[in-house]
C-alpha positions as CSV (number, residue, x, y, z in Angstrom):
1,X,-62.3,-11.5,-2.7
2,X,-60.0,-14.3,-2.0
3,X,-61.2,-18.0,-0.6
4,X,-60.4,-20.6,1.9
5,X,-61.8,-23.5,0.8
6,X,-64.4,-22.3,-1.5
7,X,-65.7,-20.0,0.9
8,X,-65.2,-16.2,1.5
9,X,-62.3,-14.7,3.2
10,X,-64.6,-12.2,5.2
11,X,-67.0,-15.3,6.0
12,X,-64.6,-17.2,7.3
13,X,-63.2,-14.5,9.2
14,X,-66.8,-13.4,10.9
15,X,-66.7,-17.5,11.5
16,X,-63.7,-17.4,13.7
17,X,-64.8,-14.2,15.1
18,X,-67.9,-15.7,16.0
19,X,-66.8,-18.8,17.8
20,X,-64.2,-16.7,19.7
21,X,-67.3,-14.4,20.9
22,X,-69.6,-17.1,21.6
23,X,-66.3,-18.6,24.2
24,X,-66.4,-15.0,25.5
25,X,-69.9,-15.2,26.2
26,X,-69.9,-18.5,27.8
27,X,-67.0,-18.6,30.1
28,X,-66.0,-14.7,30.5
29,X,-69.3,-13.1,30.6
30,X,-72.4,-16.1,31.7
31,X,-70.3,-18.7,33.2
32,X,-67.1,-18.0,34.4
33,X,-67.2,-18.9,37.6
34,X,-69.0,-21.6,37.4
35,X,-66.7,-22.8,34.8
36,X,-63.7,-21.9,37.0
37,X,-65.2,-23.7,39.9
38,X,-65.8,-26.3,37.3
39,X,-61.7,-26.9,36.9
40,X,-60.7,-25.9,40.2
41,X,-59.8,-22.6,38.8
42,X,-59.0,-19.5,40.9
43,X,-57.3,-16.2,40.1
44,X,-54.1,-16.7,41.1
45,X,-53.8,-20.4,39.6
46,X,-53.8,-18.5,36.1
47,X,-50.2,-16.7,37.4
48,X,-48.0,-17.7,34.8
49,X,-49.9,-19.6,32.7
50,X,-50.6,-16.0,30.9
51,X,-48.5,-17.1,27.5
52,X,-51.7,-19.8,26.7
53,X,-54.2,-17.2,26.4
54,X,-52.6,-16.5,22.9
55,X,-54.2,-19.7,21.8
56,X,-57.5,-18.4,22.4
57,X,-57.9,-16.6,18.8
58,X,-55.9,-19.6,17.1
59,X,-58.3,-22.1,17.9
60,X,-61.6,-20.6,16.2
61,X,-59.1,-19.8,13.3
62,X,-58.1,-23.8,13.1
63,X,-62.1,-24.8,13.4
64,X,-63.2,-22.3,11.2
65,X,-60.4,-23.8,8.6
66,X,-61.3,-27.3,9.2
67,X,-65.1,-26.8,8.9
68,X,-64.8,-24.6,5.7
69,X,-62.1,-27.7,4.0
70,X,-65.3,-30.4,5.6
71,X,-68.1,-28.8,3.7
72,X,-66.4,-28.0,0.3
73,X,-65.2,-31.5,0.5
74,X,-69.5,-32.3,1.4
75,X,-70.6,-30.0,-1.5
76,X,-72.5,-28.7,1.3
77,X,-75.0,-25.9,-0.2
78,X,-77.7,-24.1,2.1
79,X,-78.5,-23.2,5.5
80,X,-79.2,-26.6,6.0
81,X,-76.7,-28.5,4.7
82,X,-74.0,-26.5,6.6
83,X,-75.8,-26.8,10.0
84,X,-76.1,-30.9,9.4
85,X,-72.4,-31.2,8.4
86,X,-71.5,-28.5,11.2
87,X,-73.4,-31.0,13.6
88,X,-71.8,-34.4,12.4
89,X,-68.4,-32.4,12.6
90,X,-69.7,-31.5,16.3
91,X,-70.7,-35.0,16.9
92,X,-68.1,-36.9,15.5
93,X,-65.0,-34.8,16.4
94,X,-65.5,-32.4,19.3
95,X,-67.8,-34.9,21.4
96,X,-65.4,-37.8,20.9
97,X,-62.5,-36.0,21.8
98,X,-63.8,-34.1,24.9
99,X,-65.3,-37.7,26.1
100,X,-62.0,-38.7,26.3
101,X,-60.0,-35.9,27.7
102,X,-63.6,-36.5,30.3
103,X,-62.9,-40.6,30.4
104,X,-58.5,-40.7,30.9
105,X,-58.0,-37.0,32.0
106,X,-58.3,-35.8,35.8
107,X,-59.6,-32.3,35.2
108,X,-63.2,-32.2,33.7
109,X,-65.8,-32.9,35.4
110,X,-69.4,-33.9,34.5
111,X,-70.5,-29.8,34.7
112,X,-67.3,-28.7,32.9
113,X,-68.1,-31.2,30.5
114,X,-71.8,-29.9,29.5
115,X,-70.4,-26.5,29.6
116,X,-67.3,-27.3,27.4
117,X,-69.5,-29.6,24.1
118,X,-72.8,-26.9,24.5
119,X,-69.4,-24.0,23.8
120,X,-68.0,-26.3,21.2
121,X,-71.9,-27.1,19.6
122,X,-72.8,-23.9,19.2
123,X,-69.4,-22.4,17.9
124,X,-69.5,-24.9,15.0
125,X,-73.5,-24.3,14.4
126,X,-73.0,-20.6,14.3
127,X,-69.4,-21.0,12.2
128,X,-71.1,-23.3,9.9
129,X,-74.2,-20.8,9.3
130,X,-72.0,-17.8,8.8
131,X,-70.0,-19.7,6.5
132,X,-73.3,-19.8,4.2
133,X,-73.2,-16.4,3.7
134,X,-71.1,-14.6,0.7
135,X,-70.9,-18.5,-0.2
């Protein structure tokens, strides 16, 4: 079986796979309204703006890639080691960034926030376990 950075083609495929579900879960099944209310959002303010949701697969893809090239580069072995690198990733990466699209940007507020680092936390956790497996 081919790999991506040391790592299984099929894991890291389940990885992205599981992100994308986990985003599905959060804002299209649990929380989408709230998350909608969140930016503002409404039905019709999506008109047009259709062509983005092609984006939605590529970013798990793009994490998945990154995390995978992160923990070879770690030597990252175990359960363990993948969720504490998958963390620091989390914490050093996808918080800053989001703090400050939150600090300069004009559309995230404190709720959308929460909701958009606990999405972001537990993609990474969960791509970072899977990528354990067939390691």
């Amino acid at each position: 079986m081919p790999r991506i950075f040391g790592h299984d083609l099929i894991a890291v495929i389940v990885a992205a796979v599981v992100i994308y579900f986990i985003g599905f879960l959060i804002y299209g099944l649990l929380f989408s309204g709230y998350w909608m209310a969140q930016y503002g959002y409404t039905a019709d303010s999506f008109a047009g703006h259709e062509w983005k949701m092609f984006l939605g697969p590529v970013m798990p893809i793009l994490t998945v890639l990154g995390l995978a090239a992160l923990l070879q580069a770690a030597g990252a072995s175990g359960l363990m080691a993948h969720l504490r690198i998958g963390f620091i990733a989390w914490a050093g990466f996808c918080l800053p960034t989001m703090l400050y699209a939150f600090a300069y940007g004009i559309l995230i507020t404190p709720g959308a926030l929460v909701l958009d680092l606990a999405h972001l936390l537990l993609g990474v956790l969960a791509a970072s376990a899977v990528l354990v497996w067939r390691k």
